[in-house]
N, C-alpha and C positions, 0 to 999 in steps of 0.2 A: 190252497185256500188261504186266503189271509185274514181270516175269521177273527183276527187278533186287533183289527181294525176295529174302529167303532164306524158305523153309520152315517154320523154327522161328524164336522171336522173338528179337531183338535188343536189346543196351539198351546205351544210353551214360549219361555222366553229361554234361551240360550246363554245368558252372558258369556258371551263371544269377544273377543275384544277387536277393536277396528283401530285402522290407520292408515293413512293418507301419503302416498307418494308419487312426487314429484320432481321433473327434473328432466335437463335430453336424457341425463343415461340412466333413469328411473327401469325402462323394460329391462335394459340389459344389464343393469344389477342384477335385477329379483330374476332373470333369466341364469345367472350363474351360480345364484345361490339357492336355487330351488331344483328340484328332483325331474318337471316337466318343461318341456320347450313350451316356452313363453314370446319368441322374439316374435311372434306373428298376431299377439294378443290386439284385436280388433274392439273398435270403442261399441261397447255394453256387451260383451262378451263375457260368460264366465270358463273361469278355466280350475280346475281343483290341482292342489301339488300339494306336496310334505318338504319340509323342511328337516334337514337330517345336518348328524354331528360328523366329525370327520372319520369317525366309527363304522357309518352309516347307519348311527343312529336315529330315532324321530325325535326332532325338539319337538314340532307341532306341525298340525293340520292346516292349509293356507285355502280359501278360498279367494278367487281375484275379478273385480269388475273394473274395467278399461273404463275410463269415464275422460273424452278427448288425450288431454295430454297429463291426466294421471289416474293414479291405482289406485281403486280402494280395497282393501286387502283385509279381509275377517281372518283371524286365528282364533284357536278354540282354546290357545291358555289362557287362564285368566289372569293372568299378572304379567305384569312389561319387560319380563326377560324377554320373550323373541324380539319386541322392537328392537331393546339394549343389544341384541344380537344382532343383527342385521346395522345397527348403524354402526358399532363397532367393526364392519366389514367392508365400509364408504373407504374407499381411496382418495387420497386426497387432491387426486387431479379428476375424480367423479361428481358431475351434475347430478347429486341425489341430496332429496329431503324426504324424512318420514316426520309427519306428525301424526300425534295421537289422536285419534281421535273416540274415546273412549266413552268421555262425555257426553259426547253430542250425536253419539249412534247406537240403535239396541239391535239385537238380532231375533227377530221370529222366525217359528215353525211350525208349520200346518201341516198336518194329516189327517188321514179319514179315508171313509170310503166315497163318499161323496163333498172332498173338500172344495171341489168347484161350484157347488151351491151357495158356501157365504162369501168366495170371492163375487160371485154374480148380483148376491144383495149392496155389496157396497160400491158394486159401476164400474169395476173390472171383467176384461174378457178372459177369461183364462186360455180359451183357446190359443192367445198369443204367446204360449211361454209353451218352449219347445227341447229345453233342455242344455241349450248352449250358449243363452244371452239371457243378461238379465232385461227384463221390462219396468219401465218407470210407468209409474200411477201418483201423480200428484206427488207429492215429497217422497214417495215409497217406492222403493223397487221390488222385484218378485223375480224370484229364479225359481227352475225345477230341478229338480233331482229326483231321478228315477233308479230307484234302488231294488235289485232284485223285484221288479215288475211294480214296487211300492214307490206310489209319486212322495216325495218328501218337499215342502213346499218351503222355501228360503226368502224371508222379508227381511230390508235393509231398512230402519224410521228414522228421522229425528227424535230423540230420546221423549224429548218436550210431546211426543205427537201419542207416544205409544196409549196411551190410557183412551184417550179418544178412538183411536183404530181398535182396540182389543173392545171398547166396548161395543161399534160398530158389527164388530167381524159377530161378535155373541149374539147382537140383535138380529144377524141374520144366520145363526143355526150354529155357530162353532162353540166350543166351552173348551174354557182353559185345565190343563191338563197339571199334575203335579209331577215332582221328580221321579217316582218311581211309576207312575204310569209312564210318562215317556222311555226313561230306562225299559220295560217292559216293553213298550212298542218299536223303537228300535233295535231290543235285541233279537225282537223274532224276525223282524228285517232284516236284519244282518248288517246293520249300518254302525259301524265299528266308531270313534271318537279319539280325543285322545285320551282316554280315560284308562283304554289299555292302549293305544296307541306308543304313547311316551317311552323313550330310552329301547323301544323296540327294530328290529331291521320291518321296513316297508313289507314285504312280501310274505312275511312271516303274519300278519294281521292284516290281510287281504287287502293291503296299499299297494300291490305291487303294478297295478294298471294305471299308478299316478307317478313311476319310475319310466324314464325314457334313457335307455342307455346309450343311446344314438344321438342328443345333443350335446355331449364334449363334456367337459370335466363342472362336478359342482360338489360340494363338501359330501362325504362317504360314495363316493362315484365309484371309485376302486374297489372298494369294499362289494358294493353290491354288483360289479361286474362278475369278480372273481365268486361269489356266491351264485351267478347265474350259471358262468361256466361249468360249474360244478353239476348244474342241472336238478339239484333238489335239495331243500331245506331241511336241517338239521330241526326246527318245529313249527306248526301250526297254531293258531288260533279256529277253535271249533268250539262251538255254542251245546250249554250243559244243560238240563233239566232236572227238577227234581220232586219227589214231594214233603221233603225237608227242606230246612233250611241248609245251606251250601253254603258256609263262608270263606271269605275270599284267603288263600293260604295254600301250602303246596302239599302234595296226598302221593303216596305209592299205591299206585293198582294194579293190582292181575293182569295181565294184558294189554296192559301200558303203557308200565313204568313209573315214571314221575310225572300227576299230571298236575299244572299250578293255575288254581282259582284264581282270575284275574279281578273280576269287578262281577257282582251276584248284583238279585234283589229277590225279596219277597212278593209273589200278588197272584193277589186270588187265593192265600192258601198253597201258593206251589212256590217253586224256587225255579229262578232261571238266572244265567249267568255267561261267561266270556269265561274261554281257558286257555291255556299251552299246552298243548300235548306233543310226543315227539310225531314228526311227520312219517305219515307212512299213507298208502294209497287207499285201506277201506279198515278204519279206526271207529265208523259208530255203529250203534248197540246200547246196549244196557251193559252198567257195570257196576260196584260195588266201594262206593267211599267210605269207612267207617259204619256200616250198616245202614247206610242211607242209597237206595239203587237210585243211579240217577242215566240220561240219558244222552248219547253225544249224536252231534250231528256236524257233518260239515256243509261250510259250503265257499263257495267260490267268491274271487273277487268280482266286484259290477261289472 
């Protein structure tokens, strides 16, 4: 039951940060420096990857839309080290340009249980968004993401457009959501960020379906090969409840071990939150943090 849904849709703003590249050998950069095979990235296509350190750590979260002969590329830092990253990895004999484009692009998200009612008031079909391409709508595009059975709904605006479209999307049923409601709705979803994302291995924060170890070498490649060989991670990311407050910081528990609060919030009167726990095959139940029982659950990557 996704009863954690509201009714009518919802929509945040993400500041997402956007950037622009071009160039012949634009795919085949971000093809060797990103986690997913990309060389086959088809124009309005979207494709998700992570970006990792040579660690195999996560810088960030990459979403990418083919747009002819360049990328637009959403990351979920907010600040321009990943550009700074990525062009500090141009060769000098490489046909590659990133610009920012920061300015000139916002990122929404729609949810609900019936978010295709104010796409339908403002002259959009939803039915045309199918999970693998983005769709254009007048200056707008619309992706879907379908997370654990939950549509997560992905718009690309002109900055300048947003206040007009957000007021639109309200006048036909949606209402803007704050940060801990959304926190709140995607954590029951299970849609991870890079909020714990960061400085973490992909598969350990249920990235691991956006690793392809099968297209050749790209920064922590080795890394997270020789962790797959191994066949099981040293820890998981599994989702806490509570009905205290749960703040974010690391805890020994009975049954355990060491579990580390990653990113919490308060709503409704309860606690719910992202953890580390050591990986093992059936870790939820009820447990004991300082007098506060709270509740684990796992789940799987999309």
């Amino acid at each position: 039951m996704n009863d954690f849904l509201d009714p009518i849709a919802e929509l945040i703003n993400r500041k997402s940060s956007f950037s622009v590249l071009s160039g012949s050998d634009c795919v085949g950069f971000l093809n060797r420096s990103l986690t997913s095979d990309i060389s086959e990235l088809t124009h309005m296509e979207r494709r998700d990857s992570v970006l990792c350190d040579a660690n195999g750590k996560v810088i960030d979260m990459v979403t990418l839309c083919r747009l002819d002969d360049k990328i637009l590329m959403l990351t979920q830092s907010q600040v321009d080290d990943t550009r700074k990253h990525l062009q500090s990895g141009i060769s000098w004999s490489e046909d590659v340009s990133i610009i920012d484009g920061n300015n000139a692009l916002t990122h929404l998200t729609l949810v609900g249980m019936h978010w295709q009612r104010a796409l339908l008031g403002i002259g959009f079909d939803p039915t045309e968004l199918d999970g693998n391409e983005w769709v254009e709508f007048g200056n707008m595009l619309f992706s879907l993401n379908r997370v654990y059975g939950v549509d997560v709904i992905d718009i690309a605006l002109p900055t300048n457009e947003v206040m007009d479209a957000t007021s639109a999307l309200i006048e036909n049923g949606c209402r803007e959501m704050d940060d801990d409601r959304w926190y709140y709705v995607r954590t029951n979803t299970g849609l991870v960020t890079i909020e714990e994302a960061s400085n973490r291995i992909p598969a350990q924060v249920s990235l691991g379906d956006l690793v392809d170890l099968k297209k050749g070498c790209y920064p922590g490649q080795e890394i997270h090969a020789r962790m797959d060989s191994r066949g099981k991670l040293l820890k998981q990311v599994v989702r806490i409840r509570g009905d205290k407050r749960i703040d974010v910081g690391k805890y020994k528990v009975d049954g355990i071990g060491r579990l580390h609060v990653i990113s919490s919030t308060e709503y409704n009167g309860k606690s719910i939150g992202y953890a580390m726990v050591p990986s093992r095959d059936s870790i939820e139940g009820q447990y004991d943090i300082d007098g506060n029982v709270i509740r684990i659950e796992n789940f799987s990557s999309p």
